[in-house]
C-alpha positions in Angstrom: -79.4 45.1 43.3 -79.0 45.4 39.5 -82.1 45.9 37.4 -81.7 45.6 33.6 -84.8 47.5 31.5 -85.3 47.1 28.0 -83.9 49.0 25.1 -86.4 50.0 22.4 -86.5 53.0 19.9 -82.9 54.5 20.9 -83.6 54.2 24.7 -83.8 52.3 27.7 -87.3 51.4 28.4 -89.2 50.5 31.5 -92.3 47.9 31.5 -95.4 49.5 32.1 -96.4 46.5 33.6 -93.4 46.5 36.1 -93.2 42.7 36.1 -90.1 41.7 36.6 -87.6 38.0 36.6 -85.0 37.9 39.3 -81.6 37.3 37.7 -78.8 34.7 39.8 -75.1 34.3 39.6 -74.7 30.9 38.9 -71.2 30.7 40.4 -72.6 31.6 43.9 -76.3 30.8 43.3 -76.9 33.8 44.6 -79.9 36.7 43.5 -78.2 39.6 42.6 -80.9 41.6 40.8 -83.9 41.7 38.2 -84.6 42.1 34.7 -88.1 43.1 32.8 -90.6 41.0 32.1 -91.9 41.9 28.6 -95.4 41.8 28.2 -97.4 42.0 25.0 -97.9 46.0 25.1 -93.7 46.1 25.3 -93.5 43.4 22.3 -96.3 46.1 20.1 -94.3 49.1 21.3 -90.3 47.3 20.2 -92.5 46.1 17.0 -93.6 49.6 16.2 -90.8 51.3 16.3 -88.4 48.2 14.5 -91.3 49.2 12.0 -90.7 52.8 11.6 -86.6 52.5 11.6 -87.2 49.8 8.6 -88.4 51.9 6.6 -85.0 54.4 6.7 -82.5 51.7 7.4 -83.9 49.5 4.3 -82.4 52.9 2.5 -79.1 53.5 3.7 -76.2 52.2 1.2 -74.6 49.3 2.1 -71.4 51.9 2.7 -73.5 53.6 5.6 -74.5 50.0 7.0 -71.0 49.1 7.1 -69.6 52.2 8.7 -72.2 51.4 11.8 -71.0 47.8 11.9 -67.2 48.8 12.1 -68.2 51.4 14.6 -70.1 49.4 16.8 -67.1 46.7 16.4 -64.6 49.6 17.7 -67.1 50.4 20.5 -67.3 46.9 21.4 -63.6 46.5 21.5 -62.7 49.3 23.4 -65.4 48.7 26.1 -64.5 44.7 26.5 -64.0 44.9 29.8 -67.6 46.6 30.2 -69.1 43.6 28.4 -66.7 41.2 30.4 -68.2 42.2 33.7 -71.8 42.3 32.5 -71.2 38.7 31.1 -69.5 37.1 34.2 -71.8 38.2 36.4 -74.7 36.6 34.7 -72.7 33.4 33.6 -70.1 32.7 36.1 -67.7 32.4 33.0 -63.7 32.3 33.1 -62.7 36.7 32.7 -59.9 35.7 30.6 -61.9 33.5 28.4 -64.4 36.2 27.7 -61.9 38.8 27.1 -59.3 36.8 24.6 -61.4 34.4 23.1 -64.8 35.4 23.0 -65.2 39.1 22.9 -62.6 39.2 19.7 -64.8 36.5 18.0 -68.1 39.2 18.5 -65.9 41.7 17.3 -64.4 40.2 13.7 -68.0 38.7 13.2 -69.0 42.6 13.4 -66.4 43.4 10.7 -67.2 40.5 8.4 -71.0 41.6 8.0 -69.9 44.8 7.6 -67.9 43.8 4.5 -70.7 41.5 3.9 -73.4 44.5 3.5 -71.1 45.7 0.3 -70.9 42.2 -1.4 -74.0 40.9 -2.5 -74.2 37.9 -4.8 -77.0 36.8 -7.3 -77.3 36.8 -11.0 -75.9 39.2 -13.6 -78.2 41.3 -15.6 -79.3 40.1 -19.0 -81.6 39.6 -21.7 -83.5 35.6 -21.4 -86.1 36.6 -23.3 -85.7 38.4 -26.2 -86.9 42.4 -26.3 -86.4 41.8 -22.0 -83.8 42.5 -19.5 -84.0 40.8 -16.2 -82.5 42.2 -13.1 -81.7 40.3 -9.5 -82.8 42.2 -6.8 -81.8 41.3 -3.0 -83.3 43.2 -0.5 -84.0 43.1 2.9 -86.7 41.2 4.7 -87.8 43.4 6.8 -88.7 43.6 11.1 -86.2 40.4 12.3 -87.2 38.9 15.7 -84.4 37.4 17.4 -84.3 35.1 20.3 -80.5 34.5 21.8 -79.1 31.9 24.3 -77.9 31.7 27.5 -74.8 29.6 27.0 -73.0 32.5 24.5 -74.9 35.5 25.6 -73.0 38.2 23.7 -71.6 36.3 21.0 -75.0 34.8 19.8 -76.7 38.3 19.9 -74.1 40.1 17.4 -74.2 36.5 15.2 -77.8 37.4 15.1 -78.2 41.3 14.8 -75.0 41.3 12.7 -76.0 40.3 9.2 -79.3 41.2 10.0 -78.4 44.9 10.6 -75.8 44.5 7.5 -78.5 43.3 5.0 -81.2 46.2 5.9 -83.1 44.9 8.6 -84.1 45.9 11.6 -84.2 43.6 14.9 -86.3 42.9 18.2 -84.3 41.0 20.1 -85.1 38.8 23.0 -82.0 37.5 25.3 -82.2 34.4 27.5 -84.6 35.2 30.7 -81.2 34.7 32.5 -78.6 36.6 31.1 -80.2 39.6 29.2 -77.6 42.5 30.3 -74.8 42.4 27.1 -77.7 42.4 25.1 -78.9 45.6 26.4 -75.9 47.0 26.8 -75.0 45.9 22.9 -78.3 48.0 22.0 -77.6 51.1 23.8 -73.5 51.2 22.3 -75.4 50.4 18.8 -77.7 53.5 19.3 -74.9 55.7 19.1 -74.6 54.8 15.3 -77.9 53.2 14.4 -81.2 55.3 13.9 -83.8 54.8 16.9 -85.6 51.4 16.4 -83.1 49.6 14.2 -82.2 47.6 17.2 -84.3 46.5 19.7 -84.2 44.5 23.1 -86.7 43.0 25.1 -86.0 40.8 28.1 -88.5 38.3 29.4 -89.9 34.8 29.3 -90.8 32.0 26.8 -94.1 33.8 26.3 -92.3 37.2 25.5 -90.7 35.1 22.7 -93.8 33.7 21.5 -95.6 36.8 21.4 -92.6 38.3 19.2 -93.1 34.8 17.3 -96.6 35.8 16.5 -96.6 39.5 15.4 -97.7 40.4 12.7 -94.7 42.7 11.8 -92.4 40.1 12.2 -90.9 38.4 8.9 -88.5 36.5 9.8 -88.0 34.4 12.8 -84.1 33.2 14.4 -83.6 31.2 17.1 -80.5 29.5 19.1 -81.9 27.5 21.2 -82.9 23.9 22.6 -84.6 21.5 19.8 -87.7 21.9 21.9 -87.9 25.7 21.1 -87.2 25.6 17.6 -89.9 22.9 17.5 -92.1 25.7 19.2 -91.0 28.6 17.4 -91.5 26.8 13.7 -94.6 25.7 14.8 -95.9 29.3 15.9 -94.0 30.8 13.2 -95.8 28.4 10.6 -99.3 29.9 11.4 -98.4 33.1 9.4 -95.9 31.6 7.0 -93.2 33.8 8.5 -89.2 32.5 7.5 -87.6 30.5 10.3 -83.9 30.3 11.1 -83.3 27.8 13.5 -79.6 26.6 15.1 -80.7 24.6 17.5 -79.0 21.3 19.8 -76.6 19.0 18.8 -74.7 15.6 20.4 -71.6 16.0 18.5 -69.5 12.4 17.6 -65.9 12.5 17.8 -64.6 9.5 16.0 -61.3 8.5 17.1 -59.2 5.7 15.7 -56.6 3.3 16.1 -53.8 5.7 14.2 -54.3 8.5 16.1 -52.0 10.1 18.6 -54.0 9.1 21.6 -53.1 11.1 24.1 -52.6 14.2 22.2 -56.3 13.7 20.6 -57.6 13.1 24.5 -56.8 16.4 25.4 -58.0 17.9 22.2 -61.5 16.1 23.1 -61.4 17.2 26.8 -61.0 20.7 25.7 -63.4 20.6 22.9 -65.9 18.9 25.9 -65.1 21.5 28.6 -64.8 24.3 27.4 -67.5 26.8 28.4 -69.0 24.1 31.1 -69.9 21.7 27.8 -72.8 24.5 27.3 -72.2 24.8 23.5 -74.2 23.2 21.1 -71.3 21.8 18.9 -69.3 20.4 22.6 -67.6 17.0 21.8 -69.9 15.1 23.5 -69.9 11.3 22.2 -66.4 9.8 21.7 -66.4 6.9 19.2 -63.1 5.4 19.7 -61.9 2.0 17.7 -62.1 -0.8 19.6 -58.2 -1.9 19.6 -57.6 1.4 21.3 -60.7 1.1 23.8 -58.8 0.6 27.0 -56.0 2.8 26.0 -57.9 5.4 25.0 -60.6 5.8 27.8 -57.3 5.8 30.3 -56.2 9.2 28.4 -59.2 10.6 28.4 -60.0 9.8 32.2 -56.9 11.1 33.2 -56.9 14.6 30.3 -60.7 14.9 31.9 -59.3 14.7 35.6 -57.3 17.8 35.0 -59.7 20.1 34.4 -61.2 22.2 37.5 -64.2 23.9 37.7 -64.2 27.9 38.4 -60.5 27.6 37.2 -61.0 26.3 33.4 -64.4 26.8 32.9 -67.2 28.1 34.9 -70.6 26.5 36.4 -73.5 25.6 34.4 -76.2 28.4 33.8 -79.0 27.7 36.5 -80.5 25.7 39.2 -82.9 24.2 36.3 -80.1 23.3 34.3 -77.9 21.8 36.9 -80.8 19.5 38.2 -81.2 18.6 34.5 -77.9 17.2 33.8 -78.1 15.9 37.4 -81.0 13.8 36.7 -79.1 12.2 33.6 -76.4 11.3 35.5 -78.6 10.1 38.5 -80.6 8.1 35.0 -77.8 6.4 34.0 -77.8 2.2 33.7 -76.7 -0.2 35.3 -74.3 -1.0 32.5 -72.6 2.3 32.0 -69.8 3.5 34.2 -68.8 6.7 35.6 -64.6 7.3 35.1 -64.5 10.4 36.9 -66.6 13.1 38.0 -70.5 12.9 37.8 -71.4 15.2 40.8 -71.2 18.5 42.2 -67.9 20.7 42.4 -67.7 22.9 45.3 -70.2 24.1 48.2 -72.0 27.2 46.0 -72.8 27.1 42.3 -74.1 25.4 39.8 -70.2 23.8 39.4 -70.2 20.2 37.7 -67.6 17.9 38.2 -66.0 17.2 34.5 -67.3 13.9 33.6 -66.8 10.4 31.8 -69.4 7.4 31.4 -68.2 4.4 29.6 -69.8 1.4 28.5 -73.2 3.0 27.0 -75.1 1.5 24.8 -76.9 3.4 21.5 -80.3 3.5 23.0 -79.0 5.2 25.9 -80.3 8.3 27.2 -76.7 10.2 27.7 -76.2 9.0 24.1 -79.2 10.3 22.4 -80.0 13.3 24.4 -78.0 16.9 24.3 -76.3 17.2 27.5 -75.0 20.9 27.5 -73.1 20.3 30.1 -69.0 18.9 31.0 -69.8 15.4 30.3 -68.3 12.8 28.1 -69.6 9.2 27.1 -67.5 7.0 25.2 -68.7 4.2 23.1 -66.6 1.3 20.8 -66.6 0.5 17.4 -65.0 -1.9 15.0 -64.9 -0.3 11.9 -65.6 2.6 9.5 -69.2 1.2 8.7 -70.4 1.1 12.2 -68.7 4.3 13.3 -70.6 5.9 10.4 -73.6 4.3 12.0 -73.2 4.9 15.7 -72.0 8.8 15.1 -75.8 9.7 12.7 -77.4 7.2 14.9 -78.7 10.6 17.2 -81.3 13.5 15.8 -79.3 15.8 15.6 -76.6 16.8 13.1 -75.3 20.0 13.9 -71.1 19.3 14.2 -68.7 16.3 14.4 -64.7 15.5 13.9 -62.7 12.7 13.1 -59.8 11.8 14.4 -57.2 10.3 12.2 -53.7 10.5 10.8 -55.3 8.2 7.4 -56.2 11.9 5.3 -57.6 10.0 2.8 -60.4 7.7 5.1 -60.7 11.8 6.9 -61.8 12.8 3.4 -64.2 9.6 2.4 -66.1 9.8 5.8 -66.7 13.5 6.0 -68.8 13.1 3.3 -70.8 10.1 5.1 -71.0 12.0 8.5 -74.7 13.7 8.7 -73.6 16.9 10.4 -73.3 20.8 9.1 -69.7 20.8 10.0 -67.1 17.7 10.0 -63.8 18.7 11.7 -60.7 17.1 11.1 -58.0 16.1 14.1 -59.7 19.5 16.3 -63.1 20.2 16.9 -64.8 23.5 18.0 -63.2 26.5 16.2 -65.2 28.8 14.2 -64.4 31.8 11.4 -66.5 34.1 10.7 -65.8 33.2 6.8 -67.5 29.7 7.2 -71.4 28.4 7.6 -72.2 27.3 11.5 -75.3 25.5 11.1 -76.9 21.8 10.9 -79.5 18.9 10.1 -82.2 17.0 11.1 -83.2 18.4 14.9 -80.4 20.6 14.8 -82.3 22.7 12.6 -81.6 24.7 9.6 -80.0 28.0 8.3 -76.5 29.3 8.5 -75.0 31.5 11.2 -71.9 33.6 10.2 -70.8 33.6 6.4 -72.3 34.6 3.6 -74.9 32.0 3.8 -76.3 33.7 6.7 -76.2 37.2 5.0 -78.3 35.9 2.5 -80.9 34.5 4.6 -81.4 37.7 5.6 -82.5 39.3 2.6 -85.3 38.1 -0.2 -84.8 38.0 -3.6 -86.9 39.6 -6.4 -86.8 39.6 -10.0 -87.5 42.5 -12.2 -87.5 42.6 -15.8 -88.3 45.4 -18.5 -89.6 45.2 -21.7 -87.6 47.6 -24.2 -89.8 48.3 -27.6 
């Protein structure tokens, strides 16, 4: 049995409490060890010594805080198959996935914010009032409590610790209850160029979270997450006016019509849907196809969707609780919607879901409205640009979107009428570490990757000196 401790003040750490949460491979279903349950004495003790290393790392150069990153990059690069086996085992993902796609993403956003941590922005010196010069100062915030997902364990800790780490801060983080090991084992390669307490990582529960939420060290709060705990997190967060960053759930649109290559875009939807078992926040989830190419359209897609196996090209969903979630919106659905292909379970063990398409739901609809986070497609009608518009920001949330279209010049016009943080044209899903990943409405607010997120993670101050 595997038992994952925490990682605070340069070394692993044991709860004195010796509470623990069982951890299961959701490709078997099977318990296959524990992790630490964090109790408030583990959050003071992580908090204390994020404390202590904040006040050297606020001081190194942004050269030094670059070296670390590019080091820790290296590290994580050479040991991918390391963090492979720690990730699989906790997410039941596809091993080649992980080590081409994912892993190389986690390693160039590592070297971005290291570049990032020598190129801050603001406002040149000057004089605005005569006899004074003003300088812009950015510094760092200060002791950064992070909570991560379970969907992208790995990739959503180093989005997180990355320009946090880059702009001077120091981080607490707490991993999803389920899949806390690359977290830990992110800490410990870290500690080999950070000081002791820069980096931090607590595993537990929803009330570990909170109880980082509510420290009093804590300046600044970021979350990936469900809508639900962003909701909780701002609301905790609000009590001591501490800065939220909040990436939370989304119900992407995909509008798709008449010109496009139909077949071609039903595979790039299918893969957009799929990939990762649908447990992404910005998964093509709502296809709003023109209503000439209806019929045509949803016989692609059934057939690109059919395709796909589960455990081959992508892996189960995370747990029992989130299988029996999606379950029960399928098992939901009305009497007017349709299921093309899929809707159950894949397989005799695991949390494996058949990939998935309902037809003829309506707006209201739960499917429609709700994040799914799972391999599941709806597909909806519409008869022109107006009421695509209108279906697509017809949800809460307005995290991502794409439009689907060979007409560049209606792609242009309507990504400025889609209500989303990112509008992609004739794809949907990829990501650079040069560009913002973040959204609206319930999907929250703040930037991951980019420069924009550096920035949030550093305060400005203004200083100006009188000259007689």
């Amino acid at each position: 049995m595997t038992h994952v401790e925490n990682f605070v003040d340069g070394a692993s750490a044991a709860a004195p409490g010796g509470r623990t949460l069982e951890l299961t491979d959701p490709a078997t279903g099977e318990v296959f060890g524990t992790s630490v349950l964090s109790g408030q004495s583990d959050v003071d003790a992580a908090m204390a010594a994020a404390d202590r290393a904040f006040a050297v790392w606020r001081r190194s150069t942004p050269a030094q805080r670059q070296l670390a990153l590019l080091k820790l990059a290296d590290a994580l690069e050479s040991r991918a198959e390391e963090f492979a086996d720690a990730e699989i085992r906790e997410t039941g993902k596809v091993r080649q996935v992980v080590l081409d796609e994912e892993i190389p993403e986690c390693v160039s956003a590592l070297r971005f914010f290291a570049g990032a941590a020598r190129q801050l922005e603001g406002t040149g010196a000057g004089e605005y009032l005569p006899g004074h010069t003003s300088v812009i100062r950015r510094e760092p915030v200060g002791v950064c409590a992070q909570i991560a997902p379970w969907n992208y364990p790995l990739m959503m800790a180093v989005w997180k610790i990355a320009p946090a780490l880059a702009a001077g801060n120091t981080v607490v983080l707490k991993p999803a209850e389920t899949t806390p090991s690359t977290a830990v084992l992110l800490a410990a390669v870290a500690a080999e160029f950070l000081p002791p307490g820069a980096f931090n990582v607590l595993c537990g529960d929803r009330d570990t979270g909170r109880a980082l939420v509510r420290h009093p060290v804590t300046e600044l709060v970021s979350i990936t997450g469900s809508t639900r705990a962003g909701i909780d997190v701002a609301t905790v967060a609000a009590a001591d006016l501490k800065r939220t960053h909040l990436e939370l759930g989304g119900n992407a649109p995909l509008l798709v019509f008449a010109d496009a290559d139909l077949a071609g875009t039903a595979a790039g939807i299918a893969g957009a849907a799929f990939y990762n078992a649908g447990q992404d926040c910005t998964a093509g989830s709502r296809v709003l196809v023109h209503a000439s190419v209806h019929d045509e359209f949803l016989a692609e897609l059934t057939k690109a969707a059919a395709a796909y196996t589960p455990g081959r090209d992508y892996g189960p969903l995370n747990s029992a609780a989130q299988f029996d979630r999606v379950r029960g919106l399928l098992d939901r659905l009305p009497a007017h919607a349709r299921v093309e292909t899929g809707g159950g379970r894949h397989g005799d063990r695991g949390f494996f879901l058949s990939p998935t398409v309902v037809s003829g739901l309506r707006q209201d609809d739960e499917l429609v409205r709700e994040e799914i986070f799972a391999p599941v497609l709806t597909i909806q009608s519409f008869v022109d640009e107006d009421e695509a518009v209108a279906l697509a920001n017809g949800v809460p949330y307005g995290l991502a979107s794409s439009i689907w279209t060979r007409d560049l010049a209606r792609a242009t016009r309507l990504s400025g009428e889609l209500d989303f943080g990112c509008v992609w044209v004739n794809t949907h899903g990829p990501l650079v570490a040069e560009m913002p990943h973040g959204g609206f409405g319930h999907s929250g607010h703040g930037k991951d990757l980019s420069a924009y997120s550096f920035a949030e993670y550093t305060r400005v101050k203004h200083v100006m000196t009188r000259f007689a």
